[in-house]
N, C-alpha and C positions, 0 to 999 in steps of 0.2 A: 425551210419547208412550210408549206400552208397548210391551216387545218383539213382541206381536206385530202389533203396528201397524210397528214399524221394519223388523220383517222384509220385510212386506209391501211397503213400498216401495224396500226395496234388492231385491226380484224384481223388482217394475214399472219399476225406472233402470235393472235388467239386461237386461230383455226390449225396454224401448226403447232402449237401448245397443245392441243386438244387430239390430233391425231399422229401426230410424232415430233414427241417433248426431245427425245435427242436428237434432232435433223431438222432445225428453225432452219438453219443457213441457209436450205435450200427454196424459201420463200423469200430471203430478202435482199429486194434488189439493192443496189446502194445505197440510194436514201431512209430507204429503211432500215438496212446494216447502222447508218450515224445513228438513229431515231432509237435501235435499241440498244446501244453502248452509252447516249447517252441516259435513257431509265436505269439500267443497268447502276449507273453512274452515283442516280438519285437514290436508286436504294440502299447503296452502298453508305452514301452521307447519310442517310435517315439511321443506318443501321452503328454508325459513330458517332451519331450526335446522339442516339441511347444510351451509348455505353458510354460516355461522357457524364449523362446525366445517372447514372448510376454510380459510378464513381465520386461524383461530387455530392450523393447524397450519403453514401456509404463514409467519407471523407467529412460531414456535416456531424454524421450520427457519432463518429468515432471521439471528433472534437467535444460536442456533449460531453459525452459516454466518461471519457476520461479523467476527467475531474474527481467526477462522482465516485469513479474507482477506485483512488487514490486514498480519497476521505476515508472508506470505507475500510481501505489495507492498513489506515495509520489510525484508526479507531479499533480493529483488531490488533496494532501492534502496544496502543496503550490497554488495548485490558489483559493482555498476554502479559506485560511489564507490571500492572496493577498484582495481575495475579502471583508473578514470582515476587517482587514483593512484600505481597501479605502472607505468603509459602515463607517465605525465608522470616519474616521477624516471627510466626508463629511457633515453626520451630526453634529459634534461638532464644525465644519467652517460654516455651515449654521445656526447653531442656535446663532452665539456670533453675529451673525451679524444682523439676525431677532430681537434678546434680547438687543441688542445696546452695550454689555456689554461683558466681559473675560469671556471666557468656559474654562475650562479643561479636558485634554482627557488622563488617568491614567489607569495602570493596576490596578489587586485588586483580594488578595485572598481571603478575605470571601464576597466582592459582595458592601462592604460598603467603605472600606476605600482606599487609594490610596498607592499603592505598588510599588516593584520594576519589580518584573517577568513579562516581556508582553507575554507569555503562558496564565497566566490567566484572568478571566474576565476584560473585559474593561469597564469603568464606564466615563458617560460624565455629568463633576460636573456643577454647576454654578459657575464662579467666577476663579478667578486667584487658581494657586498651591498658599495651606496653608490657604485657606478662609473656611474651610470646608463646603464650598456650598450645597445644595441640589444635588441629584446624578438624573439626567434626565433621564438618558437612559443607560442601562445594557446590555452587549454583551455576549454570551458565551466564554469560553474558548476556547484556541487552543489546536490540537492533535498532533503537531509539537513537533523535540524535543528541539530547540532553536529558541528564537528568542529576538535580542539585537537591541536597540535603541543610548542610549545616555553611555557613559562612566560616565557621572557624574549624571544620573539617575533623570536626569528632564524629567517632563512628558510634553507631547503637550498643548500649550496653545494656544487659539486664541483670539486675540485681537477683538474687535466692529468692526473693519475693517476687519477682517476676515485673516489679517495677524499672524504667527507663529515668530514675531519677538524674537531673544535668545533663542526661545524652537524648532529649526526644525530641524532635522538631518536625520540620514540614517537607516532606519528599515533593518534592517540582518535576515533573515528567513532560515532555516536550517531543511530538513529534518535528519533522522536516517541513510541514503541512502545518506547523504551529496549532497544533491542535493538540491539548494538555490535557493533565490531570494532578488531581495531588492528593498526596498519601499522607496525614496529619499523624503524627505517634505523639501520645501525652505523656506525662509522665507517669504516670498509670501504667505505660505498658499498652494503652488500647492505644485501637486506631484504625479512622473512619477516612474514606475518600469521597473523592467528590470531584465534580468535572471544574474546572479554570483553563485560563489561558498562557501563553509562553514566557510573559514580561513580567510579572511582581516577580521581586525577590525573595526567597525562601524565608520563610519567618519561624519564628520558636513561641509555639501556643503554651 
């Protein structure tokens, strides 16, 4: 078709667009029938190569986005782990001392007995490690995917003074995201944290 054949029928789709939008057909002779299948055509592609680009920026934004999200859930899951904790040795320091007497502060996979993994429950016994004291108070587990105390896997004790003498060292908390923290217990009984990374080894201050 020549232009001025296509002119002419983009006036005839306009003039019957304009005075009856449902009944084009009746203006177009054949080559004008091709001429508007193939606009038709064009708008169609114009109208998928948008929505292409919208997807691939929606698809951009998401990739971003992600990361940053992540960071974010595993920096709330160490201060939520920071905080059970310094929850759990404050009250197993405040109770050896109210009780006049040695507490113990141990992990525990089934809820009763004293473990090695501090992922899971924490149990605050009566009495020195190895007394099998009564179990006071029960902490949930951690969502972490490490966290390491002692190389020789003594658990926190506290003396009637409220001192961690021989049992205090350095809590290493590790998200999935390697993104840490650590919990230093002296032997004093205090204990201060501070941000670090997934790789040193747990040390005894």
């Amino acid at each position: 078709m020549d232009d001025d054949a296509r002119i002419r029928c983009h006036l005839c789709m306009f003039r019957a667009h304009r005075h009856a939008p449902h009944h084009q057909e009746s203006c177009h002779p054949e080559p004008c029938r091709h001429e508007a299948h193939r606009i038709a055509f064009r708008q169609s592609g114009t109208t998928l190569l948008e929505l292409l680009l919208v997807v691939a920026i929606v698809g951009l934004l998401v990739g971003v986005a992600l990361p940053g999200y992540r960071a974010v859930a595993a920096r709330q899951d160490i201060a939520s782990e920071l905080s059970r904790l310094e929850g759990a040795l404050s009250l197993a320091r405040g109770t050896a001392i109210a009780r006049a007497r040695p507490v113990t502060l141990c992990p525990s996979n089934d809820g009763v007995h004293c473990g090695e993994d501090w992922r899971g429950k924490l149990l605050i016994k009566a009495g020195a490690p190895g007394w099998q004291g009564a179990t006071l108070h029960v902490f949930a587990p951690s969502r972490l995917a490490r966290i390491d105390f002692r190389e020789d896997a003594k658990p926190v004790r506290f003396l009637a003074n409220g001192r961690a003498s021989g049992h205090n060292g350095t809590f290493e908390i590790c998200s999935k995201e390697s993104l840490g923290a650590r919990l230093v217990l002296s032997n004093f009984g205090r204990y201060r944290h501070s941000d670090g990374g997934c790789d040193a080894t747990p040390d005894t201050p």
